[in-house]
N, C-alpha and C positions, 0 to 999 in steps of 0.2 A: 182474127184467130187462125184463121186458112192459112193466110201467108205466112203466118209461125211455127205452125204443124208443118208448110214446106221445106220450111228452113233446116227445123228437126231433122227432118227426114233426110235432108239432103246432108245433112253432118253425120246423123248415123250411116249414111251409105260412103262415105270418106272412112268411119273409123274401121267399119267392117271390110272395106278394102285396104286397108292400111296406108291409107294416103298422109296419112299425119304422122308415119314416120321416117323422119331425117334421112337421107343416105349419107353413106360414109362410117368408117369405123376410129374417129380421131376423137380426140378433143373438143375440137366445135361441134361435130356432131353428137357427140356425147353432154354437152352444155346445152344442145338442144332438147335430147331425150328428156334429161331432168327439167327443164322448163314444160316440157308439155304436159309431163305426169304432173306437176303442180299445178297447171292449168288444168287438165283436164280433173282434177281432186276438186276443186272449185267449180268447173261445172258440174261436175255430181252434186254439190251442196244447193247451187242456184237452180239445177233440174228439180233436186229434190221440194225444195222452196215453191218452186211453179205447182210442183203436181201437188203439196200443199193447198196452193191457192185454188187451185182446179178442183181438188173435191170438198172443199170447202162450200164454192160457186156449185156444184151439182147435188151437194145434200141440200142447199138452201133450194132450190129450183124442185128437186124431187116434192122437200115438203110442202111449197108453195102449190104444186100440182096435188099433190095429196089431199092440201085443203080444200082447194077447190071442187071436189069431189066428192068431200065430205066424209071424209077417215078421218077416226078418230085419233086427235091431238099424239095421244102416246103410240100412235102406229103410225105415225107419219115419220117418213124417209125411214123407213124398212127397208131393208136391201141395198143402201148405197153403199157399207161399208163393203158388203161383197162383190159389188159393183167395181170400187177401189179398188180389192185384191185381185181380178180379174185381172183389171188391166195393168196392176204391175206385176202381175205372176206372182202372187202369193197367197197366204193362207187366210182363211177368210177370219181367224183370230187375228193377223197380222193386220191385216185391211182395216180390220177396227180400231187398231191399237195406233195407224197410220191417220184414220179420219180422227179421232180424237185429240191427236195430238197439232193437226193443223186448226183444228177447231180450237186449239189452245194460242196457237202462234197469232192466229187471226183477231184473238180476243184479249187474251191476258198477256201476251209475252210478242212485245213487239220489237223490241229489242234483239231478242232470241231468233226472233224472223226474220230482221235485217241483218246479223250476224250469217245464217244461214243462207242468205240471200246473196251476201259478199264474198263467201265462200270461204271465210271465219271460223266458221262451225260445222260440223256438217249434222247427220239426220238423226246416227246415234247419239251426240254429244245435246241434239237439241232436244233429245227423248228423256236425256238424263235433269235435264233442267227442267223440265217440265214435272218429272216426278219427282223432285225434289222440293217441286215448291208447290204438290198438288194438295197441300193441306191448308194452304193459307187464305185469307180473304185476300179478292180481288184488289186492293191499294196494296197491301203487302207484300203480294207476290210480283206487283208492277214492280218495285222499290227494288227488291234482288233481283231483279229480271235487267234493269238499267244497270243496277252498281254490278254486274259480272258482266254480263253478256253486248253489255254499252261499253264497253274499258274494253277496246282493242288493244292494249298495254296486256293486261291481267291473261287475257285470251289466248294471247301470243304465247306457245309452249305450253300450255296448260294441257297435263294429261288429264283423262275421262274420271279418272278415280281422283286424282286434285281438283278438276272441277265439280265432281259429287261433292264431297268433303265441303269446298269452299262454299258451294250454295244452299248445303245441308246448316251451314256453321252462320249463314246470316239470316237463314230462315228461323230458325232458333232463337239467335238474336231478337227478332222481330215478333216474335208469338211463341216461346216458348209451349204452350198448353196446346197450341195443335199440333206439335211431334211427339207429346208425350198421348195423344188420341189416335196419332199417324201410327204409334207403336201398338197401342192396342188394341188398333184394326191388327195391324201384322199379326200380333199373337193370336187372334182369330182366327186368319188365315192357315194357320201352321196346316200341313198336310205331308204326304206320301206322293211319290209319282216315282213312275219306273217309265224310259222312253228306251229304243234301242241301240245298242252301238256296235262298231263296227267288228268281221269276226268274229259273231256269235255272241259278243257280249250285254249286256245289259247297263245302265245307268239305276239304280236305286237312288232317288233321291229324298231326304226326306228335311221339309222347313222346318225348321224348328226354334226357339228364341236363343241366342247365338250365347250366352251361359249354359244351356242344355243341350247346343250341340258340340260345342268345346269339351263338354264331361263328355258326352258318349265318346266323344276322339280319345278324348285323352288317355282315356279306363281302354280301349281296344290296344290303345299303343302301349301300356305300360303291361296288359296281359300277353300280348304278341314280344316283348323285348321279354316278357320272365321266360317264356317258351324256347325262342334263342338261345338264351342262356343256359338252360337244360338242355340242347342240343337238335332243338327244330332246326331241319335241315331249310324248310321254308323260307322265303324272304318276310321282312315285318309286314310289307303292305301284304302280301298273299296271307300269312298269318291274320292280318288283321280283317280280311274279305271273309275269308273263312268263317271265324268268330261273329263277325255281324249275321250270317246265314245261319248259323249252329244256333246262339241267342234268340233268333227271332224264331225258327221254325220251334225251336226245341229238341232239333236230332243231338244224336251223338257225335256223326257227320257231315261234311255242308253236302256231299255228293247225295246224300239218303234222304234229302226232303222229297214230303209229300205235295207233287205238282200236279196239273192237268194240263198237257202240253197237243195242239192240234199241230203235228208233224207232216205235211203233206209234201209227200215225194213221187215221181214215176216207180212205176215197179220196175224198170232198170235198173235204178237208184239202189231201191229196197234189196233186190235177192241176188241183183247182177255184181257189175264191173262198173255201173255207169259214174260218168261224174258230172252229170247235171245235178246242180244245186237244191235241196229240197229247202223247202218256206215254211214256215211259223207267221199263218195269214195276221198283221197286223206291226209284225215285226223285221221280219227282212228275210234274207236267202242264209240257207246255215249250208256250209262244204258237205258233198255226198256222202265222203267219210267217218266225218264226223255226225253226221245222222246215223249213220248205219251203226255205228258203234253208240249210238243214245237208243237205237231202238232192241239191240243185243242185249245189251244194260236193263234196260226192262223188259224185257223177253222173259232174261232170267231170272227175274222179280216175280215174274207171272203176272206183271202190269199192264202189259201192252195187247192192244188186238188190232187187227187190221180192217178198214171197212174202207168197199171198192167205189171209186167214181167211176164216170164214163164219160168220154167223145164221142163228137161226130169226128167223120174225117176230115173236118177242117180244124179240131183239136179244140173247138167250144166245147165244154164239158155242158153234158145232157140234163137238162134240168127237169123239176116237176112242176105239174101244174096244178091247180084247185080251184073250186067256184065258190068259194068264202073270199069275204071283201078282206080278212086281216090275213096274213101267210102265218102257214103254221111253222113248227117249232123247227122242225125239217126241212122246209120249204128256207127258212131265216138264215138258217144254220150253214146251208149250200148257196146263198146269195154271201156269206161273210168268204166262204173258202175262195168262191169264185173271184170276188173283190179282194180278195187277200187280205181283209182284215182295216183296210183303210177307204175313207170317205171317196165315194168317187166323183167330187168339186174336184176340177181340175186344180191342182196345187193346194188342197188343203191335206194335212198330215194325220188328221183325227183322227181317233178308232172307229167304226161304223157302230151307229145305237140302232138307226132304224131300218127297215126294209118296206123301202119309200116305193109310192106306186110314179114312174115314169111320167103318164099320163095319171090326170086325178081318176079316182076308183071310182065318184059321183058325175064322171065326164066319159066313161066307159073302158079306162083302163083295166084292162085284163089283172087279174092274181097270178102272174106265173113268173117263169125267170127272166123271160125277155121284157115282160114290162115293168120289171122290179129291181132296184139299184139299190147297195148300201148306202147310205150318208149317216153323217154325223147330227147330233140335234140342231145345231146353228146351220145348217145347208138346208134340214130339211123344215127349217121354218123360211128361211131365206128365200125358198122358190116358191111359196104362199103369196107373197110380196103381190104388188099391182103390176101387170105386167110383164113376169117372170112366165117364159114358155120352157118346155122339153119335149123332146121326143127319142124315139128309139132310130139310128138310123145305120145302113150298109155299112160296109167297115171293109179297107181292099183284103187284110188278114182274117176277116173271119171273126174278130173278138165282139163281144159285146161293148157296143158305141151307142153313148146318148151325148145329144148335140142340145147344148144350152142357149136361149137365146135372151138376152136381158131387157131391159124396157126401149134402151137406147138402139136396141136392133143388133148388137154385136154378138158373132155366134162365136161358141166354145165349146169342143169337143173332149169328152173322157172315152177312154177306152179301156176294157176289163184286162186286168194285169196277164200276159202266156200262163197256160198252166203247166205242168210240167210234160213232157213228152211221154208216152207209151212205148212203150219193147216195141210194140206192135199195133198198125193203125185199128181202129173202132169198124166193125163194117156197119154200125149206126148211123142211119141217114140223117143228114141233117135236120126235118123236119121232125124226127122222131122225138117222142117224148116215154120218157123209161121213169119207172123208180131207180133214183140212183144208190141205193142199196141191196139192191137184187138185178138178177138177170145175167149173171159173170158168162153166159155162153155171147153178149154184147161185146164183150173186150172191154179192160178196165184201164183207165189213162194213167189215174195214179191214185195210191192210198194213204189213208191217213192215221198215224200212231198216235194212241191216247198215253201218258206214261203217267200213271196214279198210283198210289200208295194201296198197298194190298190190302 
């Protein structure tokens, strides 16, 4: 396996120098380019494949370690999905979604594996086959697994939504009564989610059984077209955004709903000229503009108040301390602003649930902000795990840095998001520990806007 990880390594040090592209600006050179991007599409599929095979081989070894130790059966191979995500820089929902679905290639869908392995297939299209035929008993799902994914013929050109359809349409065939059980799992599922997007805006998303979300569609389009027609100067989809906020809040308005919005900006930002970005910890950077003019907006509402943070002069915002094992509401509150909102797993996207102690609280970790990180619930069970270490460590900027180290010995480093800049440095020393809602003769780094309903 050594002499494979060299090989690796020595193809990725080719493509990061760009040795694998052609010179010349002709024809043959340009017959080249296209051949490699085909090649190299196919080794993404055959990599993806390997690291399939690979955490496959390291959950089975975890659990077998596991057992041997004598952990119980349903806690055994804890942590390898995050292990997984680690090492291919992603999310540790994704990590699982990755180990699962090799644990499917390896078992059920061999077919699907060696398709992927030829570079046939690649990692999306074999995730698609996999949930398509996650309803059926294991002969079954082998049977559509060969007659799709075996027929390099059928494969060939098949887009991702043709081959959903075609493996939806023989799974069906074959056991009818576990898609019509697939479906009402789904309708169980139905739910709400709102993730961020770009430019301040939002995603509202809501599951719902595809009869009841074609009515919601339809009844918004067919009120936003009567509106047109009387003379909204709006477009329909704007008409139609609108309507879904005014409906759901119950304003008269979509601008007038009742929010609670944590606006953390420098007071540059707030009362100046500045145009560093202010943040909505969990969602992203909103233009300094356009805060200022969200916090005007509520100004005039009589919504808004301002409450001050503080730095040191390396621009760590000043945290509080306590000798209670849980962090109080305050203490929770300034561990979400300082993490902005988001898990601090390197590469996972979750909102932060808990305010985890660095060091375990029963191993003598401190309750304060340097031994306290946000994570999301799956992180902070995940480093419970056998094996899973943390600590707090130096950082060259100044931010709060804990350094992960996993069973397999490989470290991974998070670091707390900048916080916004001050007008003016903090002459609070590093060391210092302040309430950060009092002491404004400290110097305040930045503040933050609640905007609620009067």
């Amino acid at each position: 396996m050594s002499a494979l990880l060299d090989q690796v390594r020595g193809l990725r040090a080719a493509l990061v120098e760009g040795a694998v592209d052609p010179a010349g600006h002709d024809t043959a050179a340009d017959a080249e380019r296209v051949a490699l991007l085909a090649a190299l599409e196919q080794l993404k599929s055959a990599a993806c494949a390997a690291q399939g095979d690979l955490a496959v081989g390291l959950d089975a070894s975890v659990r077998e370690q596991d057992a041997a130790v004598g952990v119980p059966s349903q806690r055994r191979g804890r942590g390898v999905a995050a292990q997984v995500a680690l090492a291919r820089q992603e999310s540790p929902h994704r990590g699982q979604v990755l180990l699962g679905l090799a644990k499917d290639l390896a078992t059920d869908l061999p077919a699907t594996r060696r398709a992927l392995r030829e570079g046939r297939l690649n990692e999306h299209r074999a995730q698609v086959v996999a949930r398509e035929t996650g309803g059926l008993g294991r002969s079954d799902r082998a049977v559509v697994d060969e007659g799709v994914c075996g027929d390099a013929r059928l494969l060939d050109g098949l887009g991702t939504r043709a081959l959903a359809a075609e493996v939806a349409k023989r799974a069906y065939a074959l056991d009818p009564a576990s898609v019509v059980r697939r479906h009402a799992r789904a309708v169980g599922d139905r739910n709400v989610t709102v993730r961020p997007a770009p430019e301040g805006m939002a995603y509202l998303t809501g599951l719902v059984p595809m009869v009841q979300g074609v009515a919601c569609w339809a009844n918004l389009k067919e009120s936003a077209e009567a509106l047109r027609a009387q003379g909204d100067p709006r477009s329909r989809g704007q008409i139609m955004a609108d309507l879904l906020v005014e409906r759901l809040t119950g304003q008269s308005e979509a601008a007038g709903v009742p929010v609670t919005v944590d606006l953390v900006m420098s007071d540059a930002t707030l009362v100046g000229a500045g145009h560093e970005p202010a943040t909505v910890p969990g969602w992203g950077p909103v233009p300094a503009q356009v805060a200022r003019e969200v916090v005007a907006r509520a100004s005039e509402a009589v919504q808004a108040w301002v409450r001050r943070l503080y730095a040191d002069p390396t621009g760590r915002l000043v945290a509080m301390s306590t000798r209670q094992r849980l962090a109080t509401d305050g203490l929770s509150e300034f561990l979400t602003l300082r993490d902005q909102g988001i898990c601090r797993t390197p590469w996972c996207d979750a909102p932060i649930r808990d305010a985890d102690h660095v060091v375990a609280w029963a191993d003598g970790g401190a309750t304060d902000a340097d031994q306290l990180q946000g994570l999301c619930e799956a992180c902070d069970h995940t480093k419970q795990a056998p094996g899973w270490r943390q600590r707090v460590v130096d950082d060259d900027d100044g931010r709060h840095a804990v350094e992960t180290v996993t069973p397999t010995g490989h470290r991974h480093r998070s670091r707390a998001p900048s916080p916004p800049s001050p007008a003016r440095p903090s002459p609070v020393p590093q060391s210092a520990r302040v309430d950060y809602v009092s002491a404004p003769e400290r110097g305040f780094a930045s503040v933050i806007q609640h905007y609620r309903a009067a």
